[in-house]
C-alpha positions in Angstrom: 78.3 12.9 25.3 74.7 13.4 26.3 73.0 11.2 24.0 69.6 13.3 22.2 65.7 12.3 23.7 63.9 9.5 22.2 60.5 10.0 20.8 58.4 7.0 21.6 56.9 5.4 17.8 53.6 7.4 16.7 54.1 11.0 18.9 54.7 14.0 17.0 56.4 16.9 18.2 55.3 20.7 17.8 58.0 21.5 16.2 57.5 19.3 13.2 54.9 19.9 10.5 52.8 16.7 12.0 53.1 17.8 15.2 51.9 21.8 14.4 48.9 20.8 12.6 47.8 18.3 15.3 48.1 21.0 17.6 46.1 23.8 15.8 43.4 21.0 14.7 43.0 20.2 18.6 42.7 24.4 19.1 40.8 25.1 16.3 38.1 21.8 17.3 38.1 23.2 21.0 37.7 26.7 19.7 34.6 25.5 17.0 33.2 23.6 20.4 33.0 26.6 22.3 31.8 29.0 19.6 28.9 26.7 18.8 28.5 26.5 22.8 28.5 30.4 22.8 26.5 30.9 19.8 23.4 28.6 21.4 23.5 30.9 24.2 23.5 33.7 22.4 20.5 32.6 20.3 19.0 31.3 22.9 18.9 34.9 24.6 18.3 36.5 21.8 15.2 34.6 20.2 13.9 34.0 23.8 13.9 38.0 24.1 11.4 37.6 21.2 9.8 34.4 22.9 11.3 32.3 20.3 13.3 29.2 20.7 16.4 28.6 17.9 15.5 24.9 18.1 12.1 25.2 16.4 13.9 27.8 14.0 16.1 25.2 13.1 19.7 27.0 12.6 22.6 24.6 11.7 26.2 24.2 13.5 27.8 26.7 11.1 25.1 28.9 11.5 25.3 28.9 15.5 29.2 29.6 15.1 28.5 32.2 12.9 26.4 33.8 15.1 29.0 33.3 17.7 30.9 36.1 16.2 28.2 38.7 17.5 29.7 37.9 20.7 32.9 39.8 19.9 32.3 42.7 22.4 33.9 44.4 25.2 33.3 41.6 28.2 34.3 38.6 26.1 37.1 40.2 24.6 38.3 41.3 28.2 37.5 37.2 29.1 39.6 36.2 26.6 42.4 38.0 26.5 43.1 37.7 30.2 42.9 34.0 29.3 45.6 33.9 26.8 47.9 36.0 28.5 47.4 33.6 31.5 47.9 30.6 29.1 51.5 32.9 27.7 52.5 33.8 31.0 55.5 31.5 31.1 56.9 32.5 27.8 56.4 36.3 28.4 58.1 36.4 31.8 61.2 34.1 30.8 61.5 37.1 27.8 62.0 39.6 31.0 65.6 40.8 31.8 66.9 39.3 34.8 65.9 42.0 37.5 62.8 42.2 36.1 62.2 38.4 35.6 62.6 38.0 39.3 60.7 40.1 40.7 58.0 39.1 38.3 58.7 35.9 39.2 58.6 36.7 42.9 55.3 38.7 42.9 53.0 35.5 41.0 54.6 33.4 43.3 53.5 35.4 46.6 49.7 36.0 44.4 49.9 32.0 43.8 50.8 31.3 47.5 47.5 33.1 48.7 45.3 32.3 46.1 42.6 31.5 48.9 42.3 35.3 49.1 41.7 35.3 45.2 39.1 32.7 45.8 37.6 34.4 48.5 37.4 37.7 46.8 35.6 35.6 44.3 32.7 34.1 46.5 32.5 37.9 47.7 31.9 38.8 44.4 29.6 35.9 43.7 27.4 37.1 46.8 26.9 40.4 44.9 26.5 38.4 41.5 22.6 40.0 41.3 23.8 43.1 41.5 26.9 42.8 39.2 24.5 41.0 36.5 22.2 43.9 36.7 24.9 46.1 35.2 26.6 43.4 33.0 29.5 42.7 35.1 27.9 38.9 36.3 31.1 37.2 34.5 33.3 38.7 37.0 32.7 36.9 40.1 32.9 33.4 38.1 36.2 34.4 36.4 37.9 35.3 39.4 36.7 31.9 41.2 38.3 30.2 38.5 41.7 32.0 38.6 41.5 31.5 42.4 41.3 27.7 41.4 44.2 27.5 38.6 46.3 29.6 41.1 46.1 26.8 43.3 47.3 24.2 40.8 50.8 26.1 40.7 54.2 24.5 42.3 54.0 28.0 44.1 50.8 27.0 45.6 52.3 24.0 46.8 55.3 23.9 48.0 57.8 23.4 45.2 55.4 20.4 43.6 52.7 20.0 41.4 49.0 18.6 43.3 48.0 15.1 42.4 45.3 12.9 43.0 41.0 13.6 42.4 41.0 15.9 45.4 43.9 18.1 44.9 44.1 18.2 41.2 40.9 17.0 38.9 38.4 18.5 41.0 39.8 22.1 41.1 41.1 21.7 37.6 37.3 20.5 36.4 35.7 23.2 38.7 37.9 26.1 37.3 36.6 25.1 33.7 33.2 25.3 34.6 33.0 27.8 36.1 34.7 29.7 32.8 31.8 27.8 31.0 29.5 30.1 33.5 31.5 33.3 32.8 30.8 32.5 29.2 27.3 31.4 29.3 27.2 34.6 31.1 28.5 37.5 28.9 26.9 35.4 26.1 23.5 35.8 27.4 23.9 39.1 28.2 24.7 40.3 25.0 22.1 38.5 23.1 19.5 40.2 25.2 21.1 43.5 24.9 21.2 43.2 21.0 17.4 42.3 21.0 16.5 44.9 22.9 18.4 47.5 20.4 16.8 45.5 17.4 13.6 46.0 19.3 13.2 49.3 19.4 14.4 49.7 15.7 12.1 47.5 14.2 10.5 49.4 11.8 14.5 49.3 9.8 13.9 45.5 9.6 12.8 44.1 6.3 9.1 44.8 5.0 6.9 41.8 4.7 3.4 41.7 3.3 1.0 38.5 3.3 -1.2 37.2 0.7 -3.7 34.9 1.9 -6.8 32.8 0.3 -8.7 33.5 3.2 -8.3 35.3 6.4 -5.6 33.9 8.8 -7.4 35.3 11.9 -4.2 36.8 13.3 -4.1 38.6 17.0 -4.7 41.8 16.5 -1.7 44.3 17.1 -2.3 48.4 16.5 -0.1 48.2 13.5 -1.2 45.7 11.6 -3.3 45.9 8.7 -5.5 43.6 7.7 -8.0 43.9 4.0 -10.0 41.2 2.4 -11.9 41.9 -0.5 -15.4 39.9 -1.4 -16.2 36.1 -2.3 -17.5 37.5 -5.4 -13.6 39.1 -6.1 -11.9 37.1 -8.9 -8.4 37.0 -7.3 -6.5 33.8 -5.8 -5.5 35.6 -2.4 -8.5 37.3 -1.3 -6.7 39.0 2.2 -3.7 41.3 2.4 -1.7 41.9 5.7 1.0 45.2 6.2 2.4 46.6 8.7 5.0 43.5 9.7 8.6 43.0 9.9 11.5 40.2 9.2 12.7 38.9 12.5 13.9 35.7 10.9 12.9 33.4 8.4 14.1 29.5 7.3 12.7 26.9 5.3 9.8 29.0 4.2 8.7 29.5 8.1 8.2 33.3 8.9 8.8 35.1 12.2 7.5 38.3 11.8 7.1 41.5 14.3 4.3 44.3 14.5 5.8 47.8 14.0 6.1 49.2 17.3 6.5 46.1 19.1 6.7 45.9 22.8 8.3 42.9 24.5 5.8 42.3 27.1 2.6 42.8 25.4 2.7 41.9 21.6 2.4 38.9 19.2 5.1 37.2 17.2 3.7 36.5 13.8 4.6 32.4 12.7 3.9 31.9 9.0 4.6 29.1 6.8 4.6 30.1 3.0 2.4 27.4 1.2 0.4 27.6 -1.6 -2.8 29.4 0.0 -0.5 31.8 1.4 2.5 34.0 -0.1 5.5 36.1 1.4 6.5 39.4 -0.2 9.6 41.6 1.3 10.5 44.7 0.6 12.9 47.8 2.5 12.2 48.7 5.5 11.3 52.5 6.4 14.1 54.2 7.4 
């Protein structure tokens, strides 16, 4: 009588309640980590579009996962989903009838065997990375590199046996990760400069902000903003009026604000900090 496995004192297994919610805490903390990883970049593209950093704006960890959510498009969606159904693999195949199964089985094993050609085909790719970034496609040629590298961790890859040691096993197995931190960092980037560039060129359906000041706040001057300060001799706490700007983002009472028709390579940013000599109004943008 086959006597049943012993659980070593302090291990839970995943079939247990203890053991499930250790094992979605450890997912959902690796999943938090890499949104908040994803939604720096993201920022960080985005704000830098407007030549803006979202250090000095300040946003907090929830915020930067938040944001991460913008990243929910066609290329990370596409990353993603080829991951998990990597990571299911097993489980789906052994589901397979058994024709089927084998020759499932049979075809991943002859992929797995020459995974140098999948690595290969990713250097190619990398060599035409300029290119393939140009058109959004950048993540690609890391991806594949990465596959090519977890390929080569598989018994199939090696003879019947799992690879051991710093060489054969940590190195690929830490390479493959970052290079699907790259792929990432990638798509992330890419996507928060194409949403700044959209938001760009819609600027003028961005909140309306006008400024009260005590005295003239010598701003650059910009074609669409408007700028009128009455007399000394005026009885009225803010003596100068500014129009013509737009919300990009505000915390803490800081104001980044845009010129209508703003243009990327030639026009201000607007910093503001509301204090008492100087006051914030918004109101709806023109649509």
């Amino acid at each position: 009588m086959t006597k049943p496995p012993v659980r070593k004192p302090g291990t839970a297994d995943e079939t247990t309640p203890a053991g499930l919610i250790k094992a979605v805490a450890a997912q959902a903390s690796f999943v938090a980590a890499l949104m908040f990883y994803a939604g720096v970049l993201y920022d960080s593209a985005y704000y830098g579009y407007f030549h803006l950093s979202p250090i000095s704006i300040g946003f907090t960890f929830p915020e930067l996962v938040i944001q991460s959510l913008r990243l929910l498009a066609l290329p990370l969606l596409i990353l993603l989903s080829v991951t998990l159904l990597v990571l299911q693999l097993p489980d789906l195949l052994s589901r397979l009838p058994g024709p089927t199964q084998r020759v499932a089985h049979s075809s991943l094993d002859a992929i797995a065997r020459r995974h140098v050609l999948v690595l290969l085909l990713g250097v190619l790719l990398l060599l035409a990375w300029r290119p393939l970034q140009l058109r959004g496609w950048g993540w690609v040629a890391p991806t594949t590199i990465a596959v090519g590298l977890v390929l080569g961790q598989t018994r199939s890859a090696n003879g019947g046996h799992r690879p051991k040691g710093m060489l054969r096993h940590a190195v690929p197995v830490f390479a493959a990760g970052l290079f699907l931190l790259w792929a990432v960092a990638l798509v992330a980037a890419r996507i928060g400069r194409s949403d700044a560039e959209a938001d760009a060129r819609t600027v003028e359906d961005r909140t309306a902000v006008v400024v009260f000041s005590t005295k003239s706040l010598k701003l650059s001057p910009h074609r669409s903003l408007h700028e009128q300060c009455l007399g000394a001799e005026v009885d009225t706490l803010y003596h100068c009026r500014y129009e013509g700007l737009r919300l990009l983002v505000t915390r803490g009472g800081r104001y980044d604000l845009l010129p209508l028709d703003w243009q990327h390579d030639y026009d201000p940013v607007y910093v503001l900090q509301e204090s008492a000599d100087l006051r914030v109004e918004l109101l709806p943008g023109t649509r």
